[in-house]
N, C-alpha and C positions, 0 to 999 in steps of 0.2 A: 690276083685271083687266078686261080688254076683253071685249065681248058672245064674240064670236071663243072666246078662252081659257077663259070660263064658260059652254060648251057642248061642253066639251072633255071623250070620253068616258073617258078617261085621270081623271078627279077622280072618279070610279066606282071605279077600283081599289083594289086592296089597300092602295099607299102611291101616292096621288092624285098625279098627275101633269098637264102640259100638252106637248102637243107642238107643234110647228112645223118641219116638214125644212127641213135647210138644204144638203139638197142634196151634203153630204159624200163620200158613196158609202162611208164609214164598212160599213153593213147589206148594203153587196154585195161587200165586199171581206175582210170580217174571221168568225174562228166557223165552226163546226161546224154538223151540216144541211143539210137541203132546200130547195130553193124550187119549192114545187107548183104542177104546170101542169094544169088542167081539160083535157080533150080538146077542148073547144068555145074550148079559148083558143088553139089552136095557128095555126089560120089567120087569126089575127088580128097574131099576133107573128110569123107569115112576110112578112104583107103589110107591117108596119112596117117589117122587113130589105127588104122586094121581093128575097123569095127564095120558088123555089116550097117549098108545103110538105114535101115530101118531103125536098127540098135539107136544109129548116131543120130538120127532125127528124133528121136524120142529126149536122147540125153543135150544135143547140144543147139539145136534147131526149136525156134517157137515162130508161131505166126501172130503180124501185129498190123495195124496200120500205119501208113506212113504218112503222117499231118502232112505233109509236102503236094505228094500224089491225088490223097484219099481213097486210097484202093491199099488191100493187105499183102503183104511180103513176107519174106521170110527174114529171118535174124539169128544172131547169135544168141543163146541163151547169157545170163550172167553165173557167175558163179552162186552154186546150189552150200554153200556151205558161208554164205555171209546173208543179212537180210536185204530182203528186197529192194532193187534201186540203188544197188550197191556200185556197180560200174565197171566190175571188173568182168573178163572176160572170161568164159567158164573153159575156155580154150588154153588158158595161160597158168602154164608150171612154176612154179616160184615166183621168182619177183619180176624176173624179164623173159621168160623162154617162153616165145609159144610154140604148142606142140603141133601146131602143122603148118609153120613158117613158109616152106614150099611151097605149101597148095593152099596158101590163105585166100581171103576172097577180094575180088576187084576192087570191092570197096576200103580193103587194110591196104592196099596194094598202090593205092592213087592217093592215102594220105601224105601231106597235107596241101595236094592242090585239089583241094574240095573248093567248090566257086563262094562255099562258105566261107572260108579262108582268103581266100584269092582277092574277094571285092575286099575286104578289110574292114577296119569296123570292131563290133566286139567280138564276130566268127575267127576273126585274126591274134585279137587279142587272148579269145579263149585258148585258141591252140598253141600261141606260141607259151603260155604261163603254163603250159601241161609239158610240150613236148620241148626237149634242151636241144633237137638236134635242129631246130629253126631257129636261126641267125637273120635279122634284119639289117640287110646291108643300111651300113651309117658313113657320114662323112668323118675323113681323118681329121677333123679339127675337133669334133666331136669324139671319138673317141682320146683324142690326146688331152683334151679337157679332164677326161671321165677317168685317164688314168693318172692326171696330177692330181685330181680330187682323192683316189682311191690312196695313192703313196701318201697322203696326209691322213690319210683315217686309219692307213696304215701303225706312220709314227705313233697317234695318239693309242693305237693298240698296244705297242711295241712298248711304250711309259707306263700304262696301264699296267701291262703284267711284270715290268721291273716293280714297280712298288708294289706290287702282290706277294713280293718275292719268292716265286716258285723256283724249285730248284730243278733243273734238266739235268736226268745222268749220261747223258750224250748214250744211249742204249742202244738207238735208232729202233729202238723196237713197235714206238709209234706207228713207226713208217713200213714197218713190215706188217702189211694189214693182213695178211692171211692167219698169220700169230697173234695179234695182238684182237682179232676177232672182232677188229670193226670196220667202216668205211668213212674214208674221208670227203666229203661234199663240199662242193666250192660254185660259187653264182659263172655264169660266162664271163661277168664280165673278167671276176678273176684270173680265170681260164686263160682269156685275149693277153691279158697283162702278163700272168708268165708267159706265156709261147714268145709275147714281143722282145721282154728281158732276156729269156733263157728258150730260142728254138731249137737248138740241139740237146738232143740228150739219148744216151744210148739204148735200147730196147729193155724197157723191163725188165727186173731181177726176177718176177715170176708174176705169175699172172694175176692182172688186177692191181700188180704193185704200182707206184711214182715211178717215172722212168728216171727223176730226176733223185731219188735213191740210188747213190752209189756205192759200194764200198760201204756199204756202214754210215756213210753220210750226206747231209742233205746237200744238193750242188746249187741250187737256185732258193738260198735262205732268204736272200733280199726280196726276192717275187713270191714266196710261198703263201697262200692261201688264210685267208682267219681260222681258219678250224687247226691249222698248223698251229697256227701264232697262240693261239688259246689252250690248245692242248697240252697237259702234261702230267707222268705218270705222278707225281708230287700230289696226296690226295689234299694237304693241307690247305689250301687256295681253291679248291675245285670249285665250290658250289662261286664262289666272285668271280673265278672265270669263266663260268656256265653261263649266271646271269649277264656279264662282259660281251660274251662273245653274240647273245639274241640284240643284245642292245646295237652290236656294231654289225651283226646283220641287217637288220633296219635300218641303220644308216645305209649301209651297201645299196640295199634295195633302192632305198632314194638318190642316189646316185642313178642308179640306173633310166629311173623313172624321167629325173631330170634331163637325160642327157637321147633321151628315147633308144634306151638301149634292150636288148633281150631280158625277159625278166627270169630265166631258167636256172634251174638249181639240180645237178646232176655229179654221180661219182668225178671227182676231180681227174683221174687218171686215163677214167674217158674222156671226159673234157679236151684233154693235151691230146690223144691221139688221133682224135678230130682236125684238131689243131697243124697234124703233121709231126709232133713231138716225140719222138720216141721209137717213132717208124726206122724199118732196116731201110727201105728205100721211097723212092714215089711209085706208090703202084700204079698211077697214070703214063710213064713213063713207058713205053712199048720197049722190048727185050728185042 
């Protein structure tokens, strides 16, 4: 465990944890709730939009009660262009960017040691099935259990798309996600399992790629991911390996479940640099 991760106030809780964001937008877009705004934090998240505050009270500011307190607060509004109850944050550009990261508010700032979170329970369980950069630390017998079970649900993957008989043109163009205009997603636990197999690997070919994309080709084929395993440009096979790859998702899942592991589902390429995979160095490391 790195200095970083063993000062990590998350190993204080109920069921000890480590966090690291990875920046998902997961916490602003999904769930039920408030995101509480201080009064003294409002002219700070106007200045960030460069709106005056009044503007930004109107558009991003509502007042509600807080079933907690019983007294009214301020909040983030959700976003104006989904219906009601939706959960996303009216603050949030795309799929991960929020637009005033710097001056966000104490309450974005202290997730996820909220004491909701913290005591454990389902406040624990909700956040970590939202957010991938919570890691519940587990015992190594436990995860070496959870990755002999995964390399067998592996193989049966691995037979599965041999008799499917898809053809690979070795293109690597899967793997170039920027081109190929998608994203590849993998559970943590998958994640854990490459980094164990394969922790080196040089810095991304560009941004958002596999770091374990080299050259044209894949360096860590034994440890790569179902969405890997499943995928290919071959449309003949597709829909058997569509319905293959949900199926063997839910196994995954139960893996997980069994062995009380993180139940998170986040870009794979984050995942590894979480991890330490891919990194030019330790940035804990003082120069």
């Amino acid at each position: 465990m790195s200095a970083r991760a063993a000062d990590d106030p998350g190993l204080r809780a109920a069921v000890p944890f480590t966090f690291q964001c990875q920046r998902s937008g997961h916490c602003c877009t999904h769930g039920e709730g408030y995101v509480w705004v201080e009064p003294g934090e409002v002219a700070a998240l106007a200045a960030a939009k460069v709106m005056d505050e009044t503007a930004f009270r109107a558009r991003h500011v509502r007042t509600v009660l807080d079933p907690r307190r019983g007294e009214l607060r301020l909040a983030l509004t959700e976003s104006a262009e989904l219906p009601p109850g939706n959960g996303r944050c009216s603050l949030l550009e795309g799929t991960n960017h929020c637009g005033v990261y710097d001056a966000r508010p104490a309450h974005c700032r202290s997730f996820p040691y909220w004491d909701s979170v913290m005591s454990g329970g389902e406040g624990f369980e909700r956040a970590r099935a939202v957010c991938p950069g919570i890691r519940p630390v587990t015992e190594e017998e436990q995860r070496a259990r959870a990755f002999r079970a995964l390399e067998a649900l592996y193989r049966e993957v691995d037979a599965l798309v041999e008799r499917s008989r898809a053809v690979c043109l070795v293109r690597g163009l899967c793997c170039r996600f920027e081109e190929a205009g998608h994203l590849l997603y993998a559970t943590a636990l998958e994640a854990d399992y490459a980094a164990s197999v394969r922790p080196d690997a040089p810095p991304p070919a560009a941004h958002g790629r596999c770091p374990y994309h080299v050259g044209g080709r894949c360096t860590a084929r034994e440890a790569r991911p179902l969405g890997c395993r499943t995928y290919f440009c071959d449309a003949g096979p597709e829909e058997t390996l569509q319905e293959a790859h949900e199926f063997f998702l839910r196994r995954i899942r139960a893996i997980e479940r069994e062995f009380g592991l993180p139940a998170s589902y986040a870009p794979f390429p984050a995942q590894l640099a979480v991890r330490g995979v891919g990194q030019v160095a330790d940035r804990e490391v003082a120069p």
